[in-house]
gemmi code that builds the backbone of each chain (N, CA, C; Angstrom):
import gemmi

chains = {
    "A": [
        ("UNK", (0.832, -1.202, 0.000), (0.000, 0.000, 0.000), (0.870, 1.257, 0.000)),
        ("UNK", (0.025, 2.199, -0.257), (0.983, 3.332, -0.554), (0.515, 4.436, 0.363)),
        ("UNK", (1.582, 4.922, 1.235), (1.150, 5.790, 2.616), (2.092, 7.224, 2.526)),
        ("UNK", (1.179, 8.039, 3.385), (2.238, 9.606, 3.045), (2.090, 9.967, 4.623)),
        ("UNK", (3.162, 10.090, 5.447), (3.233, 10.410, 6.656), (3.939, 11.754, 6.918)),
        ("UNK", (3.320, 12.030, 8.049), (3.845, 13.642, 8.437), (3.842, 13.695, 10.216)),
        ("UNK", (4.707, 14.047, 10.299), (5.047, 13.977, 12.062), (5.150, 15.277, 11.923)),
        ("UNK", (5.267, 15.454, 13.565), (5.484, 16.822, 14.342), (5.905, 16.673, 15.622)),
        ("UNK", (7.401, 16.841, 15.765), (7.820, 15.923, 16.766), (8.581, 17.029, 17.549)),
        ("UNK", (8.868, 17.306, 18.538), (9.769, 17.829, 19.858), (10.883, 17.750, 18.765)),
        ("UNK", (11.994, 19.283, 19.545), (12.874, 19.056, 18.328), (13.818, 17.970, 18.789)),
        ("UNK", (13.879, 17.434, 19.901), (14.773, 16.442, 20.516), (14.458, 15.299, 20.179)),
        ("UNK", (13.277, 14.846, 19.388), (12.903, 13.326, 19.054), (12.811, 14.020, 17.111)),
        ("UNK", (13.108, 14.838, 16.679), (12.724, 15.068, 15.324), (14.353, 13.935, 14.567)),
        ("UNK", (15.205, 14.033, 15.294), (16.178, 13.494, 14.666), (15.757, 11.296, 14.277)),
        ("UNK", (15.586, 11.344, 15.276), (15.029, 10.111, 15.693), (13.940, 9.379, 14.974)),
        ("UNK", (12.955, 10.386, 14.924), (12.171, 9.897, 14.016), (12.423, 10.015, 12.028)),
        ("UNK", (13.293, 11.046, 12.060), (13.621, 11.132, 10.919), (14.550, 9.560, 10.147)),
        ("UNK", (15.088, 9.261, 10.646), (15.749, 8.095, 10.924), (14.561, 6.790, 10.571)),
        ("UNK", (13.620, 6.661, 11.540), (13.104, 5.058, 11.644), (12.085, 5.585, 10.376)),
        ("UNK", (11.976, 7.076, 10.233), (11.233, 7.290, 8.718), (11.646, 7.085, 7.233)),
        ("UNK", (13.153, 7.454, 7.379), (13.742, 7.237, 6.217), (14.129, 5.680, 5.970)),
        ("UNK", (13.976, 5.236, 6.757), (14.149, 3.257, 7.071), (13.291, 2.593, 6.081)),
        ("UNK", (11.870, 3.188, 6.077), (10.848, 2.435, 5.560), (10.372, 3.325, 4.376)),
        ("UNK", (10.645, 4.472, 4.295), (10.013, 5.474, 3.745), (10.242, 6.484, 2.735)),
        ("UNK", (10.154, 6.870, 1.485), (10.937, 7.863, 1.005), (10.979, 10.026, 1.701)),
        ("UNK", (11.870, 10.274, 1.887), (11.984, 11.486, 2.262), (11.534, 12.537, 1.624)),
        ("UNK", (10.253, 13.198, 1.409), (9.864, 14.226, 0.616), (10.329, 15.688, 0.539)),
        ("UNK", (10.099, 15.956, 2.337), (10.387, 17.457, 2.896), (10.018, 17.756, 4.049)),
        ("UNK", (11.121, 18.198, 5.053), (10.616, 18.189, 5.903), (10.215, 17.006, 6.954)),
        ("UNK", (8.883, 17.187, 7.370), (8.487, 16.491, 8.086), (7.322, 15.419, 7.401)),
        ("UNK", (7.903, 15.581, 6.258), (6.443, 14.428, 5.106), (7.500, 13.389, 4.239)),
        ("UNK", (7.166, 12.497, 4.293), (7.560, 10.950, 3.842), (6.205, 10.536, 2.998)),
        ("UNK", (6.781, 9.621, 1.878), (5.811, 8.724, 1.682), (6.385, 7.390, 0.545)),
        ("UNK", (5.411, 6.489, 0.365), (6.422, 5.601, -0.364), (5.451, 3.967, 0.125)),
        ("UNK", (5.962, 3.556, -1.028), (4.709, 1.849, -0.791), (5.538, 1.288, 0.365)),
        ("UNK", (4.758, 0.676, 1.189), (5.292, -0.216, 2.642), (4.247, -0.956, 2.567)),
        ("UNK", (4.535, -2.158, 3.323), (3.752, -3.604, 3.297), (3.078, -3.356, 4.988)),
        ("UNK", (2.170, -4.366, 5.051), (1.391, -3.393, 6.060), (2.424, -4.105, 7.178)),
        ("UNK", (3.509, -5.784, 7.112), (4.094, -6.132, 7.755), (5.161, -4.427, 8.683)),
        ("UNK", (5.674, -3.501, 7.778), (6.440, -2.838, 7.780), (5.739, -1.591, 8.156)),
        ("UNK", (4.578, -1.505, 8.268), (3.890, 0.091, 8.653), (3.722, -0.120, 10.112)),
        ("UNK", (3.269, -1.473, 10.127), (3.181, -1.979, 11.874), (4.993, -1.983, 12.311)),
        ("UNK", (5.579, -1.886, 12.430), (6.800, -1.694, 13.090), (7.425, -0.758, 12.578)),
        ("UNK", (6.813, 0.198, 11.432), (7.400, 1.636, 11.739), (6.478, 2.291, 12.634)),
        ("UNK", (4.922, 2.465, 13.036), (4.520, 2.855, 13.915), (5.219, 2.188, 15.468)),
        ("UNK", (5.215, 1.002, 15.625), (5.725, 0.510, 16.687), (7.165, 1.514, 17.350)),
        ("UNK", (7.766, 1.296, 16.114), (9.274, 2.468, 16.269), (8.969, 3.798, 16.983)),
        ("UNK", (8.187, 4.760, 15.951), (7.853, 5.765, 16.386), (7.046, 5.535, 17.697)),
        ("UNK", (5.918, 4.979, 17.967), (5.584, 4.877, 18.835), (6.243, 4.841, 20.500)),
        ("UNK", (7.196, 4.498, 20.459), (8.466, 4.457, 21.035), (9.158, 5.880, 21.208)),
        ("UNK", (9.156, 7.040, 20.393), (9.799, 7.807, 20.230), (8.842, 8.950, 20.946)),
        ("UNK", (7.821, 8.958, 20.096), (6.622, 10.512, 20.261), (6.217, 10.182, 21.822)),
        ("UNK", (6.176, 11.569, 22.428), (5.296, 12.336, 23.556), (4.256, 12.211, 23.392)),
        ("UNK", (3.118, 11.730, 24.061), (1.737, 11.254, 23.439), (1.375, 12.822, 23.554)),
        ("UNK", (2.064, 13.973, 24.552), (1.203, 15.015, 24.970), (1.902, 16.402, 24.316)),
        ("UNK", (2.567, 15.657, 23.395), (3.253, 17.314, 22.591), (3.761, 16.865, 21.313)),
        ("UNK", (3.624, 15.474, 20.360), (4.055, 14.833, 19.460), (2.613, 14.243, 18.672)),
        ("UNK", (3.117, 14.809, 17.483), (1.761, 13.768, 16.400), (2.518, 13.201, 15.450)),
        ("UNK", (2.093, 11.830, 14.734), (2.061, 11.604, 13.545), (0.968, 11.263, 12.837)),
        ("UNK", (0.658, 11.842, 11.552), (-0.338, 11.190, 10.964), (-0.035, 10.939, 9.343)),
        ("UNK", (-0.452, 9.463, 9.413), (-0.576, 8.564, 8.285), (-1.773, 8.472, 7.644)),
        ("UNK", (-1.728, 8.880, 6.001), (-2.705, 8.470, 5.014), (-2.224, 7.269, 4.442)),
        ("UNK", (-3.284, 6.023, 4.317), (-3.185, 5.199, 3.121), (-4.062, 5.248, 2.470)),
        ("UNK", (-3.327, 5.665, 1.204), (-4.418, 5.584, 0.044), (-4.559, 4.154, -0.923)),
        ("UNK", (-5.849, 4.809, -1.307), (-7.029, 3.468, -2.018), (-5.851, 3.207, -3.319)),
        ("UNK", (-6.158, 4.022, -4.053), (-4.907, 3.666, -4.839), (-3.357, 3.470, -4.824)),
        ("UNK", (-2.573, 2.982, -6.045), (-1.103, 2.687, -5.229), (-0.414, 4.069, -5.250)),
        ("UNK", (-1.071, 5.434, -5.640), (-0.311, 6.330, -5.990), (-1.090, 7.820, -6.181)),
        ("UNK", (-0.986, 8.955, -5.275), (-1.728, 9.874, -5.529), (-1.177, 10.462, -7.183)),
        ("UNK", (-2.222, 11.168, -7.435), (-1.789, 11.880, -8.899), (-0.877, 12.991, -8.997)),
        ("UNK", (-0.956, 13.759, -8.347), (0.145, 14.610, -8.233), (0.543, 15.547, -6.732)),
        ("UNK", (2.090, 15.454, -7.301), (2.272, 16.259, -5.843), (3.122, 17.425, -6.107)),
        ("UNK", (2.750, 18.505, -5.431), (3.007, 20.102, -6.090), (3.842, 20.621, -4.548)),
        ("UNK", (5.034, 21.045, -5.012), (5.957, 21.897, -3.943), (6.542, 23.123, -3.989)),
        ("UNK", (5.900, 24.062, -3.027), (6.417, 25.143, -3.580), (7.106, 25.737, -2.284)),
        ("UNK", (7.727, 26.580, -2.580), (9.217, 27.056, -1.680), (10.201, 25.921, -1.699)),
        ("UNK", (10.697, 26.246, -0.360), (11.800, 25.412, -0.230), (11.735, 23.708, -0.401)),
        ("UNK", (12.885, 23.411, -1.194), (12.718, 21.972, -1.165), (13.962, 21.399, -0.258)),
        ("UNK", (13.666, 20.480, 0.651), (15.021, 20.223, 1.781), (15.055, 18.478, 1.380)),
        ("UNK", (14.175, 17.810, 0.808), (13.889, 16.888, 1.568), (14.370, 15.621, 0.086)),
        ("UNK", (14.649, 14.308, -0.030), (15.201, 13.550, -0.934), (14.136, 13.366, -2.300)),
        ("UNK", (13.573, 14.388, -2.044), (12.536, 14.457, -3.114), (13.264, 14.106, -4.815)),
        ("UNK", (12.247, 14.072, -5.767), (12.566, 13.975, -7.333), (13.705, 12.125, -7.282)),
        ("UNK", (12.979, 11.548, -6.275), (13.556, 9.922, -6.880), (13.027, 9.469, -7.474)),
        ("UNK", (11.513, 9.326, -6.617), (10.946, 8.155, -7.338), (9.491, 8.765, -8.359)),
        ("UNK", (9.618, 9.651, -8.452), (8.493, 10.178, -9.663), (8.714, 11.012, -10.676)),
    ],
    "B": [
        ("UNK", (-11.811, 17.549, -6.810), (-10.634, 17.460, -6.168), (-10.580, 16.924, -4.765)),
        ("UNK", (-9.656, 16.249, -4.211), (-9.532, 16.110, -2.634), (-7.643, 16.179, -2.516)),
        ("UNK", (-7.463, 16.959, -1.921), (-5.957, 17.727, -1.567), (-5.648, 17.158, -0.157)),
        ("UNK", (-4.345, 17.048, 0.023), (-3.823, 16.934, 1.287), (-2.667, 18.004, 1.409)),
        ("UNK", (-3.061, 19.146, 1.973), (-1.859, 20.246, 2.269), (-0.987, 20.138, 3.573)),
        ("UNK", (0.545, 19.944, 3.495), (1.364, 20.293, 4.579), (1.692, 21.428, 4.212)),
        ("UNK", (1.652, 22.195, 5.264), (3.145, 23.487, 5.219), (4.484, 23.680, 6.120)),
        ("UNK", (5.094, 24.274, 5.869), (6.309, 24.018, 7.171), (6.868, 26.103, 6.696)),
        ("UNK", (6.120, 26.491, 7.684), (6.307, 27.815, 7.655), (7.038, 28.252, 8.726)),
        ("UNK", (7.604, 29.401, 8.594), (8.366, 30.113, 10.235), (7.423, 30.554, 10.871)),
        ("UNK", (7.610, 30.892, 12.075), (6.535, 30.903, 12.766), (5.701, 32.558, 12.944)),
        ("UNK", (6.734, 33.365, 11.788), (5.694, 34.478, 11.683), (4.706, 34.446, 11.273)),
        ("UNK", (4.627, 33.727, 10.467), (4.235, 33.389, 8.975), (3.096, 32.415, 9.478)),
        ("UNK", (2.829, 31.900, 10.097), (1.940, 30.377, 10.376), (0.572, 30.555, 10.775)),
        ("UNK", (0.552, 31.524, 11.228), (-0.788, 32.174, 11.879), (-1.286, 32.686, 10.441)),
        ("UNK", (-1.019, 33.347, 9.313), (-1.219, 33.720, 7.895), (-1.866, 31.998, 7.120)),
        ("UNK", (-0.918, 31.718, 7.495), (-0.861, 30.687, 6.490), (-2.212, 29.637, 6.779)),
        ("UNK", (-1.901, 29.026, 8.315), (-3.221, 28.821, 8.637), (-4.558, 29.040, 8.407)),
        ("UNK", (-4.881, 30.635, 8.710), (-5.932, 31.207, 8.068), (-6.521, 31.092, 6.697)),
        ("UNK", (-5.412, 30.913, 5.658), (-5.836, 30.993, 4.723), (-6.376, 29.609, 4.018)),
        ("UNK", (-5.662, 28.752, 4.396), (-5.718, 27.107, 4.466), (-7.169, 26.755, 5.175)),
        ("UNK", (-7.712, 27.320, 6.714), (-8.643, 27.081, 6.630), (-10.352, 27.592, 6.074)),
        ("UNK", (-9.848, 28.541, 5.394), (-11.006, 29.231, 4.307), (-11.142, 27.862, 3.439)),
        ("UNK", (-10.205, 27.210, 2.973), (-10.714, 26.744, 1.281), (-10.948, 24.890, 2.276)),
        ("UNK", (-10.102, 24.636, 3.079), (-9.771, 23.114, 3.295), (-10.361, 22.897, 5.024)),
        ("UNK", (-10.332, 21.261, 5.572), (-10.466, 21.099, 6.684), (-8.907, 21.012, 7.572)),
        ("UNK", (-8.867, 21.987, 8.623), (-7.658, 21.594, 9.349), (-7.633, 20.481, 10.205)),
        ("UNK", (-6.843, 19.333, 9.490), (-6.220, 17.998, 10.387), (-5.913, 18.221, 11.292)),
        ("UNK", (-4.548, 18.606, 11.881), (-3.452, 18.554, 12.705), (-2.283, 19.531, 12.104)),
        ("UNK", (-1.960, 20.239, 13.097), (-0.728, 21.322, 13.158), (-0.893, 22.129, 12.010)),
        ("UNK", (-0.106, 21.485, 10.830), (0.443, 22.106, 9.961), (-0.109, 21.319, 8.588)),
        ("UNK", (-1.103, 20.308, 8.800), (-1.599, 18.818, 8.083), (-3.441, 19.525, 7.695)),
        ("UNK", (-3.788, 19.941, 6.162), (-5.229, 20.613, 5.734), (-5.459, 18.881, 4.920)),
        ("UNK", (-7.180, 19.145, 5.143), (-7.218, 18.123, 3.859), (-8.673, 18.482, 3.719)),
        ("UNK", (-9.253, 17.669, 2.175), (-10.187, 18.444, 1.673), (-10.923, 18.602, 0.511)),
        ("UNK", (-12.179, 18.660, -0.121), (-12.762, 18.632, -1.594), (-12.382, 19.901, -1.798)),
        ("UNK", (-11.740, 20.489, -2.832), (-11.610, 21.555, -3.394), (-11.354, 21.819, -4.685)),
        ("UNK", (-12.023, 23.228, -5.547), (-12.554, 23.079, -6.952), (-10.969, 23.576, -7.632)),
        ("UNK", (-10.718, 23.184, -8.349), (-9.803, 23.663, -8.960), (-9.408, 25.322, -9.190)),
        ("UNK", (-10.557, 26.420, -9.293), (-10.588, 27.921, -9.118), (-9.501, 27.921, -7.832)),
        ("UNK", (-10.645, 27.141, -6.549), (-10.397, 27.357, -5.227), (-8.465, 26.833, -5.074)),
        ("UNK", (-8.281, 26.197, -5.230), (-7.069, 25.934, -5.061), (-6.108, 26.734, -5.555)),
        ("UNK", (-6.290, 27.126, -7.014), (-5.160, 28.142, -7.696), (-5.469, 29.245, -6.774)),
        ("UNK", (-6.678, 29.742, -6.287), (-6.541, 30.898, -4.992), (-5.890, 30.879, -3.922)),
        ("UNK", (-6.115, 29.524, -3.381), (-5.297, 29.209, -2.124), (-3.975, 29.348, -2.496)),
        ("UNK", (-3.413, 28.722, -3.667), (-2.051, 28.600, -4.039), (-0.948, 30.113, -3.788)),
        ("UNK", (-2.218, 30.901, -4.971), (-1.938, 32.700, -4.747), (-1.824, 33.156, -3.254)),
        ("UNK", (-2.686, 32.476, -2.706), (-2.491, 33.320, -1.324), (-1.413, 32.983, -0.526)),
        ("UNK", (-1.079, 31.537, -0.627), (0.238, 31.110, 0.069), (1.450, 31.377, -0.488)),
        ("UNK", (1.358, 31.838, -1.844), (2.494, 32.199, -2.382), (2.959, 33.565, -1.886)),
        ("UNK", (1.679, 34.673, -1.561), (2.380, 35.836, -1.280), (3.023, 35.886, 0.269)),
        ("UNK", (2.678, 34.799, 1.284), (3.170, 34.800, 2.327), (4.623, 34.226, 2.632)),
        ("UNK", (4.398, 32.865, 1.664), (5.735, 32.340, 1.673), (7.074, 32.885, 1.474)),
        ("UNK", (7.953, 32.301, 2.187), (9.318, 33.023, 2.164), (10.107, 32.048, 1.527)),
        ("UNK", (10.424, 31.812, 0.396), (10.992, 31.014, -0.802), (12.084, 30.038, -0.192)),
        ("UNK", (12.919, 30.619, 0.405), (14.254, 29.580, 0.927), (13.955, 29.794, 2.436)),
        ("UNK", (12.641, 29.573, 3.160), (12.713, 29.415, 4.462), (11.482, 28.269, 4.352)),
        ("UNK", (10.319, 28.572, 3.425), (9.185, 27.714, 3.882), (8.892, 26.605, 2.632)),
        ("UNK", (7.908, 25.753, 3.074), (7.159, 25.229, 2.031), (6.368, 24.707, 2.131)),
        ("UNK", (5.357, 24.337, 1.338), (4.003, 23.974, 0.842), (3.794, 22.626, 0.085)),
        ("UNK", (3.276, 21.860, 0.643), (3.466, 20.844, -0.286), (2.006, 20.414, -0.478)),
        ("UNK", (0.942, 19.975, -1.291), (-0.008, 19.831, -2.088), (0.191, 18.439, -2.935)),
        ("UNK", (-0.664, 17.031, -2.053), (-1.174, 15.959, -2.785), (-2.633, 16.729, -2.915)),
        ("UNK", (-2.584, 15.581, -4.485), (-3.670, 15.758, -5.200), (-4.220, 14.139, -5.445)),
        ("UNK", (-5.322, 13.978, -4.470), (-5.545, 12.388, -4.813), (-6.448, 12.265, -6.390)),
        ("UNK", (-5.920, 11.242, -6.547), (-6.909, 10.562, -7.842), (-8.123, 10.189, -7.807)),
        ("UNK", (-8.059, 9.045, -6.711), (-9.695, 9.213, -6.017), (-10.410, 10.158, -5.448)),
        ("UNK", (-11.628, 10.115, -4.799), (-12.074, 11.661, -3.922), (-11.588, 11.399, -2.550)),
        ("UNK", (-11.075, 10.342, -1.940), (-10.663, 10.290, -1.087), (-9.476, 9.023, -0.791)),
        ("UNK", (-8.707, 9.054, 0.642), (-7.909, 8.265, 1.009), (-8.732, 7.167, 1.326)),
        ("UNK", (-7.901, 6.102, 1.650), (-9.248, 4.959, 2.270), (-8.372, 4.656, 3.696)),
        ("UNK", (-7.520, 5.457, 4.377), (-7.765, 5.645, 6.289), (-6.195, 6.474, 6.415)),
        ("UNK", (-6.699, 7.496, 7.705), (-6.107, 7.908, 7.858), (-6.065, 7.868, 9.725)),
        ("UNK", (-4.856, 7.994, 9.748), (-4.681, 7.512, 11.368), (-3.646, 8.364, 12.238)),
        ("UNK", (-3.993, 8.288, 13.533), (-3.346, 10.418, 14.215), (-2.646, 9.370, 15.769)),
        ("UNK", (-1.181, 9.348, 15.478), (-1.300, 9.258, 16.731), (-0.407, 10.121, 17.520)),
        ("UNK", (-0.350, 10.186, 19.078), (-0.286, 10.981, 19.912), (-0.943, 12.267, 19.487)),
        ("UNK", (-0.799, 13.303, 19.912), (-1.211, 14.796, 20.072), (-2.345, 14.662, 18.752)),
        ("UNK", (-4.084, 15.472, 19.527), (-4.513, 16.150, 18.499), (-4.766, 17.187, 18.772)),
        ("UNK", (-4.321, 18.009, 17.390), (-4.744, 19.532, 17.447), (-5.523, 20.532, 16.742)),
        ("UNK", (-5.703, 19.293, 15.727), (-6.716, 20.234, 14.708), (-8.077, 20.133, 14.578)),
        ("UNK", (-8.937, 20.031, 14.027), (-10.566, 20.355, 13.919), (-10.628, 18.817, 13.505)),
        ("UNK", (-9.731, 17.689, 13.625), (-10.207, 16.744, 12.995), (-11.773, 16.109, 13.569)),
        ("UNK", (-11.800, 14.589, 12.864), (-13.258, 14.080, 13.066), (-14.221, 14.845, 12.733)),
        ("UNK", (-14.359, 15.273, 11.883), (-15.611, 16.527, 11.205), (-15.840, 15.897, 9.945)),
        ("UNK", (-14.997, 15.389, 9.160), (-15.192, 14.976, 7.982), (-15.529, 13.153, 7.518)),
        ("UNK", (-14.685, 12.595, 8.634), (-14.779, 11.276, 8.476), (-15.529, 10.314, 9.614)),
    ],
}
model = gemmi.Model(1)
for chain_id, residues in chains.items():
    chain = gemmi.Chain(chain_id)
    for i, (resn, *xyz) in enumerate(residues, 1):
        res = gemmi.Residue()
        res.name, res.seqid = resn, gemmi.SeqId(i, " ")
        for name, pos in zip(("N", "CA", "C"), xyz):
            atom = gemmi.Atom()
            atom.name, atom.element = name, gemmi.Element(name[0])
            atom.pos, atom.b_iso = gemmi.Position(*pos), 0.0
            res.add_atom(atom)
        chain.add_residue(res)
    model.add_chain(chain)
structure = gemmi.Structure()
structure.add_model(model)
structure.setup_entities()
């Protein structure tokens, strides 16, 4: 399945999670990832993070979409992130 | 249309940006919009975030699903936005 995640993490766990994100995930920008993962592998990247985030000052949130692939994705300003691989 | 907007703005800037994001879209979480929106409506939103944005400090990033919607989306730790309104 194909998932697009976005955290918001303490800046002391942002490193951390950047890490168990780029593990499973492609790096877009920032704080947004996305990239096909098997659901074996979405359950132990949440598990990871789960591990990491402050339940009371930390979010992540995950879309999986119906299809394997949204249609387009538009960036404007700064680009930081391992973007222009895989599309 | 159904859009999924992140932004990653400075924090002058976020209170702007916000605002304008929630005129056209529903606010998720933090910095996370999502949303049916007409194609007019979006090139407006686009204009409006463009005049706030600060080119090599912020950015905007804009999925555009294929379907009208994701099929699940999931929040964990911290919520902060208007979610559960839509789904």
């Amino acid at each position: 399945m194909f998932v697009i995640l976005v955290y918001d993490m303490g800046e002391k766990r942002v490193a951390k999670a950047l890490k168990r994100c780029r593990k499973y995930l492609n790096w877009v920008q920032n704080s947004v990832f996305e990239g096909e993962i098997s659901e074996t592998n979405l359950a132990k990247l949440k598990m990871e993070l789960d591990k990491i985030l402050v339940d009371d000052e930390d979010s992540v949130i995950i879309y999986t979409l119906r299809t394997t692939h949204y249609s387009k994705r538009e960036i404007m300003g700064l680009r930081k992130g391992g973007q222009d691989l895989i599309i």
